[in-house]
N, C-alpha and C positions, 0 to 999 in steps of 0.2 A: 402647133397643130399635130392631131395623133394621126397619122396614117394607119388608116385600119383594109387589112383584107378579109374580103367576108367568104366563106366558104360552106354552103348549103344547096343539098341536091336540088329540092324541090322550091322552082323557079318564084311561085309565089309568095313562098316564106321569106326565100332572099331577097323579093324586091321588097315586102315589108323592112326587112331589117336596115335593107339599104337607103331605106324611107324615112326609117326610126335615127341611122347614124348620120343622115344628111342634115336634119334639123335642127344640130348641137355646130355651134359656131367651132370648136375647139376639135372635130373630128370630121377627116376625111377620106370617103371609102378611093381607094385607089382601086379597086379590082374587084371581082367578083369568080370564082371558083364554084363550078357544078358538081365536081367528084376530087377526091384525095388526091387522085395524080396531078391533078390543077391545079387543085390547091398548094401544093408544096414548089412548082413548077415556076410557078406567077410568084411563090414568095421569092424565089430566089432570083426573078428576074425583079421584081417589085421593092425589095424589100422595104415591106410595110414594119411599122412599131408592130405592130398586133395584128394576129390571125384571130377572124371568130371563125370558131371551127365546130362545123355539124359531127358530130360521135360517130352517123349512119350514113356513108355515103357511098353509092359505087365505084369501082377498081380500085379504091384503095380508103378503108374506111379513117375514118378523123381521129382514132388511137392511134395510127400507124404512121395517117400523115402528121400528127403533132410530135410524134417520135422522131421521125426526120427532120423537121423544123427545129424542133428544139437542139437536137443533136447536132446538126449545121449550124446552132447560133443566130440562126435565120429572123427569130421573130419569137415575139411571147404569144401566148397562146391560151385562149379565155375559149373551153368547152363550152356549146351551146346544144343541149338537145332535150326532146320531150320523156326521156328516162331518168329516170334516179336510181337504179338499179345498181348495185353495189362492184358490178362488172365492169362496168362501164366508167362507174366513180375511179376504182383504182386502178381501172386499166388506164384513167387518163390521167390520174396522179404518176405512176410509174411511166410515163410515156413525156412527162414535165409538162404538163400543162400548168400556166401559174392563175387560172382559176375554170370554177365547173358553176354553169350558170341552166336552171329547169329553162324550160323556152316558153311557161307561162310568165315569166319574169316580167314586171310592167316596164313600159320603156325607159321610166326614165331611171328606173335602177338598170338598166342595162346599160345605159349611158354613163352612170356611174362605176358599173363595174369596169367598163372599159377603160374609164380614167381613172381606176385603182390600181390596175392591172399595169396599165403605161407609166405610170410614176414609180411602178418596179413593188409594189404590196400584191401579196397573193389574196385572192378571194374565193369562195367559196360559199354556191347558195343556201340560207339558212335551213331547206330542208337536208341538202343532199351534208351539212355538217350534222344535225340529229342523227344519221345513219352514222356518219364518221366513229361521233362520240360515243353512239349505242355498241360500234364494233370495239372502239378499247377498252370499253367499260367490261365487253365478256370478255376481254382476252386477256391472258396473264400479263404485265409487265416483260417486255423481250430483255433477257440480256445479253449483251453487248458481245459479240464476238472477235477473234483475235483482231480479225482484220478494220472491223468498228471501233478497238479500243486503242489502238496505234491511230487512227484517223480522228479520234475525239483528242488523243493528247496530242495531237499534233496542234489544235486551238491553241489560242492564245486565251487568258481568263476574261480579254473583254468575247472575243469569239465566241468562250464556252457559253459568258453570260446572255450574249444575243440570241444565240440556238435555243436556250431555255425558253427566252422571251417570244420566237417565231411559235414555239409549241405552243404559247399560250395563245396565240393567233392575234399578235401585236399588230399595229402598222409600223412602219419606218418611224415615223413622225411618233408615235405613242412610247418605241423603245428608246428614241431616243429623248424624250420629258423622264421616261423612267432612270434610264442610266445617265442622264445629263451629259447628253454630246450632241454635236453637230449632225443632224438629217443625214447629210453628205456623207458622214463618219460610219454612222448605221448601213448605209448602202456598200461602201466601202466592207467593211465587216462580212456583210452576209456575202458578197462575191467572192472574198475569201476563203469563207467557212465552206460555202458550195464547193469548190475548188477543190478545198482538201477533204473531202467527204465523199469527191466524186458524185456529185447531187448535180440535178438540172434546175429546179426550182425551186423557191423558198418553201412551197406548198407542201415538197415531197425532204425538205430539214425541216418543215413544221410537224409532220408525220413519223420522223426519226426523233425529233425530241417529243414527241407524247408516247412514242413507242418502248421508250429508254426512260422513260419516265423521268425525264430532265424538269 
């Protein structure tokens, strides 16, 4: 069962979604959150698998509360809001969010996303990755700094080879048919790789390997 906590200002939207997660046998909402400070407050009494986290909420918006959550280890974190705006996207990349879903999403890809997200894959909605792709397509290739390249060779080569693989926005289950290993193996790896990179989520090593042009 995924325990999900839902976190959206406006009461109507939340009872929708809490409408939307109730109807999936495999997920259940433990709580419900009006603003950021609640949101983070209930995960750490709660602790849910997964926050869905509104981007726009008062006393402490959903960048800020997924920054605390994620940084306590608290709970994974699947953005949910009516922007696609490029601020927003990587303010909740850099904030560890391990996916960013528009909130015209139909339900039952939200449903999915949430059970992408719980099984430990990053997701990301297919407009708000157009914007992704559009942004490293202008930007030059980053390279790697002293401190990135002590943290890259610190990988091991299956390491290195999974980080390549998250950049191309693999699932677990895809890299590991690709490198032929155990699911379990690939999960193992990327906790790893996080670790030593200093990363919160695979979404923000999937972004360090397209940025490195891994």
């Amino acid at each position: 069962m995924i325990r999900v906590l839902v976190a959206e200002d406006q009461s109507a939207v939340r009872a929708g979604l809490v409408l939307i997660l109730g109807s999936a046998p495999d997920i259940e909402v433990v709580g419900e959150a009006a603003d950021g400070e609640q949101a983070v407050t209930m995960t750490r009494e709660l602790r849910p698998d997964l926050v869905l986290m509104d981007v726009q909420m008062p006393r402490l918006d959903g960048v800020s509360a997924t920054r605390q959550v994620v940084g306590e280890q608290l709970a994974d974190v699947l953005v949910l809001t009516t922007f696609d705006l490029d601020e927003y996207v990587f303010g909740a990349l850099r904030a560890g969010a391990s996916g960013f879903l528009l909130k015209n999403t139909e339900a039952g890809d939200l449903l999915d996303a949430v059970r992408t997200v719980a099984r430990g894959d990053g997701l990301i909605s297919p407009a708000v990755t157009r914007r992704l792709i559009a942004e490293f397509a202008s930007t030059p290739v980053r390279t790697a700094g002293a401190a990135d390249s002590a943290a890259l060779e610190s990988l091991t080569r299956r390491e290195g080879e999974v980080l390549a693989h998250l950049g191309q926005g693999l699932s677990n289950a895809e890299i590991a048919t690709r490198l032929d290993m155990a699911e379990a193996t690939v999960k193992t790896h990327v906790s790893r790789l996080l670790a030593k990179l200093g990363l919160r989520s695979r979404v923000q090593a999937a972004v360090l390997a397209q940025e490195l042009g891994l």
